[in-house]
KEKE-3310 file (N, C-alpha, C; in steps of 0.2 Angstrom, whole numbers, plus 5000, padded with zeros to 4 digits):
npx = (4803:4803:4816:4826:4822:4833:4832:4823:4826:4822:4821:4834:4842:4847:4842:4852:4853:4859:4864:4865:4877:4886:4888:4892:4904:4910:4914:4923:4933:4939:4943:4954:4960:4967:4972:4984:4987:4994:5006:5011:5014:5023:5034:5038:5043:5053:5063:5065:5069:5083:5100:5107:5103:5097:5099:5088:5086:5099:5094:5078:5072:5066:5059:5053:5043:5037:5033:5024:5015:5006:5002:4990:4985:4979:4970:4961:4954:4949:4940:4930:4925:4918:4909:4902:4896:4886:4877:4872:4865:4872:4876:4885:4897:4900:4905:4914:4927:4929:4932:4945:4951:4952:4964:4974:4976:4980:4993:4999:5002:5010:5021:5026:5030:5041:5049:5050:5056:5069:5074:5078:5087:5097:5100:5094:5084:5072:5077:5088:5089:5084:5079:5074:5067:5056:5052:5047:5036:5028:5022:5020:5011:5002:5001:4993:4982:4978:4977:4965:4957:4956:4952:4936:4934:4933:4923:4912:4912:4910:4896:4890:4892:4880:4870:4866:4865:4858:4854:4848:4851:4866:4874:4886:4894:4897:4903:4913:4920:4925:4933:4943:4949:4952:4963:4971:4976:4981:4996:4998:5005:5012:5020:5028:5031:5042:5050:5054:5057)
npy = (4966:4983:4991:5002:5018:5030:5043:5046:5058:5055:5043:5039:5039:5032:5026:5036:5046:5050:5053:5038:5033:5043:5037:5025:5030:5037:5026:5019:5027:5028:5014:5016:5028:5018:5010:5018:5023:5015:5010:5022:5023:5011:5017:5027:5019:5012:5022:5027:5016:5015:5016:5024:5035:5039:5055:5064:5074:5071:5060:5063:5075:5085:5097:5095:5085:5094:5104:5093:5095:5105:5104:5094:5099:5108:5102:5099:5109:5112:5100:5104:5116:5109:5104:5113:5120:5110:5107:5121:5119:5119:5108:5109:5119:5109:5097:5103:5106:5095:5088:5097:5094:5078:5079:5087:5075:5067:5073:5073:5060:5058:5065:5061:5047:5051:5056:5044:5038:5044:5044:5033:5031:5037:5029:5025:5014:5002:4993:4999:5004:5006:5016:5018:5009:5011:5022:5021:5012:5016:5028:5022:5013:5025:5031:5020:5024:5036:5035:5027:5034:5045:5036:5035:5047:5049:5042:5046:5060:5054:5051:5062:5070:5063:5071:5065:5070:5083:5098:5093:5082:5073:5063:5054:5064:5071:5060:5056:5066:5068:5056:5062:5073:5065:5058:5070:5073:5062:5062:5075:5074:5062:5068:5078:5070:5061:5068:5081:5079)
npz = (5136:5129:5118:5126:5119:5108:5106:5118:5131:5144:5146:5147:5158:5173:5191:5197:5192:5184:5166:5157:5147:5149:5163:5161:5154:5163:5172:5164:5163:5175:5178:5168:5174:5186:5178:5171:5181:5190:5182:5180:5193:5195:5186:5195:5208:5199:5196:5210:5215:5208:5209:5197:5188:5171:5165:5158:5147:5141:5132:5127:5115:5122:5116:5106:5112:5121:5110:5105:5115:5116:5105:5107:5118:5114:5104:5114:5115:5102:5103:5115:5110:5099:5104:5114:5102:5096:5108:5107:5095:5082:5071:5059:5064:5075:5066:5059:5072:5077:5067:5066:5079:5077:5068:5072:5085:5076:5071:5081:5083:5073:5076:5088:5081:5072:5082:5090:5079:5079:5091:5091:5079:5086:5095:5108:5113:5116:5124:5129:5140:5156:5159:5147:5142:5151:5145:5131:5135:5141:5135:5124:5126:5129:5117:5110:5116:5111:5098:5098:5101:5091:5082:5087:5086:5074:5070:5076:5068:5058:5060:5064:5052:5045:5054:5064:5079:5090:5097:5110:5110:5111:5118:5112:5109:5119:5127:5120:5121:5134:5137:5124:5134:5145:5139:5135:5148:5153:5146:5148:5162:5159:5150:5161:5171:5164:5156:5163:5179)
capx = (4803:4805:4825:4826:4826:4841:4829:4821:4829:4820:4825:4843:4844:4848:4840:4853:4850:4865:4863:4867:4879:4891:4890:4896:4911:4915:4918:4927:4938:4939:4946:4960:4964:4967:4979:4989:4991:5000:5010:5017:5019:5030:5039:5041:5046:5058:5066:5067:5076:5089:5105:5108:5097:5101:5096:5081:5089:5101:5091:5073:5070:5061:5057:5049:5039:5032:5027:5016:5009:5003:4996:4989:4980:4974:4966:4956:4951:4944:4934:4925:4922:4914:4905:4898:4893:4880:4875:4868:4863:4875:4880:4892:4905:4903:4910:4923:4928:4929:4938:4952:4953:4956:4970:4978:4977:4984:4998:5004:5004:5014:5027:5027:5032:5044:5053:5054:5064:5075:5078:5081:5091:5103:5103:5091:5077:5067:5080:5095:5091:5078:5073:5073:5062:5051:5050:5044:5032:5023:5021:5019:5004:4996:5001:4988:4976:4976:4975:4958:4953:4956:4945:4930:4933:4930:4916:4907:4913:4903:4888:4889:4889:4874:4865:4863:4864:4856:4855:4845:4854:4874:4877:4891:4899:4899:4908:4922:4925:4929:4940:4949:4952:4958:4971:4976:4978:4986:5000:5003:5009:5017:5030:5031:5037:5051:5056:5054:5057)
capy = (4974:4987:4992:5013:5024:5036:5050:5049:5059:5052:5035:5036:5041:5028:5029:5037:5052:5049:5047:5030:5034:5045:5036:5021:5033:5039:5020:5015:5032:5025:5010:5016:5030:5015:5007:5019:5024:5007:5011:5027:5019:5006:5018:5030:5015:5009:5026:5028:5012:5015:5020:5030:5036:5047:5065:5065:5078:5070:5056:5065:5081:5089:5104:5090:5082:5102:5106:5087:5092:5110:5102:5089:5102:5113:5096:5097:5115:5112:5099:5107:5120:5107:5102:5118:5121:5105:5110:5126:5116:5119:5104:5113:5121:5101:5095:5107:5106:5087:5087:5101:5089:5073:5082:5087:5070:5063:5077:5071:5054:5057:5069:5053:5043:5053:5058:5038:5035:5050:5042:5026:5031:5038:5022:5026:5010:5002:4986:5002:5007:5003:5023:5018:5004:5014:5028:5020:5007:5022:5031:5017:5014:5030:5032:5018:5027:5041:5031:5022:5040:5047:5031:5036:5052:5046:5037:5054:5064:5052:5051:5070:5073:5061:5073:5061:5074:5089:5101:5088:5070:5074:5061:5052:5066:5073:5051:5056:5073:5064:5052:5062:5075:5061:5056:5073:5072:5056:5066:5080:5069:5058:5073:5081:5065:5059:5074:5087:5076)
capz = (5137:5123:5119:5127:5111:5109:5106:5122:5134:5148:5146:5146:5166:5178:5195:5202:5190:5180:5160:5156:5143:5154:5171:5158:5153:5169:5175:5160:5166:5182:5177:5165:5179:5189:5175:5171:5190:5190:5175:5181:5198:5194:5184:5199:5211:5197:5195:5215:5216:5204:5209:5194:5182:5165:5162:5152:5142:5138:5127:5123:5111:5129:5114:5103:5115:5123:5106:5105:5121:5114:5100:5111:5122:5106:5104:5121:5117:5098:5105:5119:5105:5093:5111:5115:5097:5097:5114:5103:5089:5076:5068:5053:5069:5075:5060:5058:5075:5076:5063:5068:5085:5074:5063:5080:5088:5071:5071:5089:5085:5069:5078:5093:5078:5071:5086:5091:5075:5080:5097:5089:5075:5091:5100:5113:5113:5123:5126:5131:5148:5163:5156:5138:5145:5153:5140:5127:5137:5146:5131:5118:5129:5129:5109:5111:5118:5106:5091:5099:5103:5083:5076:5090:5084:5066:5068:5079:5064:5052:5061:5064:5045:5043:5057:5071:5085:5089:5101:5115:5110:5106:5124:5114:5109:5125:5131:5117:5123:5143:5134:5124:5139:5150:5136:5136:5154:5155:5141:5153:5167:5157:5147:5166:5175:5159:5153:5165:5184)
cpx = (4806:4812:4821:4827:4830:4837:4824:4825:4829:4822:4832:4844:4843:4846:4845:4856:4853:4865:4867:4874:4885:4891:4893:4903:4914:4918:4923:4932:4941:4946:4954:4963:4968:4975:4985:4993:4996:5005:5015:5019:5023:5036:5044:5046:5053:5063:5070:5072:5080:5093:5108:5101:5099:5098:5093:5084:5092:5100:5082:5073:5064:5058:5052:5041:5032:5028:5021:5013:5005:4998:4992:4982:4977:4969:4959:4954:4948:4937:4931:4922:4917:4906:4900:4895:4887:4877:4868:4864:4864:4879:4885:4898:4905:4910:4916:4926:4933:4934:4946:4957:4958:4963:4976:4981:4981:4992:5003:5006:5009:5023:5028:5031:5041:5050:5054:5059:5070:5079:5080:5089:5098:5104:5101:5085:5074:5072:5087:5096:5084:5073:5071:5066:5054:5045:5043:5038:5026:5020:5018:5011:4997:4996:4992:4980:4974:4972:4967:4953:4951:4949:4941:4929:4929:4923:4913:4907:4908:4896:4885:4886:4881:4870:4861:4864:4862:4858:4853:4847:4862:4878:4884:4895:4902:4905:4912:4926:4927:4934:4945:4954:4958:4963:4976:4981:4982:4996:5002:5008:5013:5025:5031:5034:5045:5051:5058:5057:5063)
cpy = (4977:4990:5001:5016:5029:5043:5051:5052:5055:5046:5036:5039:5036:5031:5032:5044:5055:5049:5042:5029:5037:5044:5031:5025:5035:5033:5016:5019:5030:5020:5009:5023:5025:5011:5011:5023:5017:5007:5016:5024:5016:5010:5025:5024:5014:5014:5029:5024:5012:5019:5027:5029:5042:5053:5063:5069:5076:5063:5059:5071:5083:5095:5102:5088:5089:5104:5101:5091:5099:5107:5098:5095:5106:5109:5096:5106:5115:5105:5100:5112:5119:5104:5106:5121:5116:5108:5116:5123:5117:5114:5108:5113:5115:5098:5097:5105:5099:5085:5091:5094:5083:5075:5084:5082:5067:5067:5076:5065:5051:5062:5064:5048:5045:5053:5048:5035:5039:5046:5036:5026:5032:5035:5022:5023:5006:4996:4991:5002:5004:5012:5022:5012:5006:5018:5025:5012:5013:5027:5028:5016:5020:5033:5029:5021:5031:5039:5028:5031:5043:5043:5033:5041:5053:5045:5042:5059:5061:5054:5059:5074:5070:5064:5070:5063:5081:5094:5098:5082:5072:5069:5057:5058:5071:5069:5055:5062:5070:5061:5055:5069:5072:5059:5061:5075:5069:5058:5068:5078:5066:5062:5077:5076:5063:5064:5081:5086:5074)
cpz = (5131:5125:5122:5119:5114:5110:5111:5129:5142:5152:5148:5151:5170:5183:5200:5199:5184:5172:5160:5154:5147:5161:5167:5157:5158:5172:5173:5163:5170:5181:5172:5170:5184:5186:5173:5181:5192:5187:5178:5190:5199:5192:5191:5204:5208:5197:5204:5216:5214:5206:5206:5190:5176:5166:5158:5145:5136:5130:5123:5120:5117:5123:5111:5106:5118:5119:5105:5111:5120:5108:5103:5114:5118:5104:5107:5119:5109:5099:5111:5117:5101:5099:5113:5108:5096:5103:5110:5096:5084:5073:5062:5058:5072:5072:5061:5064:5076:5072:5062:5073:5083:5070:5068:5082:5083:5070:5076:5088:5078:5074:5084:5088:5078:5077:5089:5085:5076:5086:5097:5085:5081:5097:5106:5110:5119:5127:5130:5138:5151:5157:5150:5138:5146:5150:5136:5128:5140:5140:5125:5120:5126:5122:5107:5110:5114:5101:5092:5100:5097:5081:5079:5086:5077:5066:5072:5075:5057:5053:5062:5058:5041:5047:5061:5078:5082:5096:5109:5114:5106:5115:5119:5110:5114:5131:5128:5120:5131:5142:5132:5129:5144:5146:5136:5142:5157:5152:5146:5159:5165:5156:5156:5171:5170:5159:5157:5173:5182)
residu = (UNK:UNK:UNK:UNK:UNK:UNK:UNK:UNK:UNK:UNK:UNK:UNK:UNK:UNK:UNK:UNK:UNK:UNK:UNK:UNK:UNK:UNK:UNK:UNK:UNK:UNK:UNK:UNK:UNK:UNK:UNK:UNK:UNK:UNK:UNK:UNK:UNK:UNK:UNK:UNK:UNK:UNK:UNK:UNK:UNK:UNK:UNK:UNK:UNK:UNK:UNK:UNK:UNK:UNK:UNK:UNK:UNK:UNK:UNK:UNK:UNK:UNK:UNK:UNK:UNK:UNK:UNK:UNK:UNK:UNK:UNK:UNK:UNK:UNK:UNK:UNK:UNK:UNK:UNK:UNK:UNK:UNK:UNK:UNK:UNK:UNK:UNK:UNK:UNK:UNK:UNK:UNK:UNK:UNK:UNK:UNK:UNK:UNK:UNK:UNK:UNK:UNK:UNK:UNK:UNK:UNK:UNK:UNK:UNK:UNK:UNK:UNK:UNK:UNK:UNK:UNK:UNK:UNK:UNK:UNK:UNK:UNK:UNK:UNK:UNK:UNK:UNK:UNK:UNK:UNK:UNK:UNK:UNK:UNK:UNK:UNK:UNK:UNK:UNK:UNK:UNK:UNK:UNK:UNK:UNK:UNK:UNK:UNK:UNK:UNK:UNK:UNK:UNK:UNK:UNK:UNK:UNK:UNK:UNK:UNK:UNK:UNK:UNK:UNK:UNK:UNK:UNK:UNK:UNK:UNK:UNK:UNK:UNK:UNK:UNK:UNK:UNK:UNK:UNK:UNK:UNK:UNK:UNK:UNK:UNK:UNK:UNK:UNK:UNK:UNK:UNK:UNK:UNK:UNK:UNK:UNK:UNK)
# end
């Protein structure tokens, strides 16, 4: 049987009505809403059980971490921009857009850096506490995620400049924009359980 072409829209609909392409990204979503619900549940369980617990405060930069999560979500709002400009059929405000996004993503995950040498240098690591443990296993994680999100980004910014979407075939720039949504989602919960809980 002949491979589906990308250019036909027809094809790429599973019978259950779905593109193929984003019922695939919804399931992969699935399954890491699934992991890190485990993630922060263990850490909620760990935190209930524990007699004491420190103040957040008193070991994270809370002002640090709020401004990452503005730039984080400025992220999620140039790409639904460069989203809705394909849609229309402008690859240029793509590009741009795309590329705002990535410089965002990379600006959080240098300001994540940054602030873990800060909280190193003052003797808050991941071996100090059950929180110090936590911190930076739940976050280390979801750095992760970022960094895996940037490179897709990359590589949707290539193919963008080479004009491999149009205003009727842009299905995987519509998979990365779901991804890098749920990473900023997974963010928001994160700084609202450590630093703010």
């Amino acid at each position: 049987m002949e491979a589906t072409s990308s250019i036909d829209p027809e094809l790429e609909f599973t019978s259950t009505g779905v593109n193929s392409s984003k019922l695939g990204m919804w399931i992969f979503l699935a399954s890491e809403v699934m992991f890190f619900t485990g993630l922060i549940g263990s850490y909620i369980v760990l935190r209930l059980g524990s007699d004491t617990w420190p103040d957040p405060s008193q070991h994270l930069a809370t002002s640090v971490l709020a401004i990452n999560t503005f730039v984080l979500i400025c992220s999620s709002l140039s790409m639904v921009l460069g989203l809705q400009a394909i849609s229309q059929g402008d690859q240029k405000k793509l590009t741009k857009y795309l590329l705002i996004t990535i410089l965002l993503g990379t600006t959080f995950l240098v300001i994540k850096v940054a602030d873990y040498v800060h909280m190193i240098h003052n003797n808050f690591t991941i071996t100090s506490s059950l929180f110090g443990s936590c911190y930076y296993f739940l976050t280390g994680f979801h750095g992760l995620h970022v960094a895996g999100g940037i490179v897709t980004l990359v590589v949707v910014l290539i193919m963008a400049k080479k004009g491999r979407f149009s205003k009727s075939h842009y299905d995987m720039v519509e998979c990365t924009g779901l991804y890098w949504h749920f990473v900023d989602l997974v963010w928001i919960i994160l700084f609202a359980i450590l630093c703010l809980v």
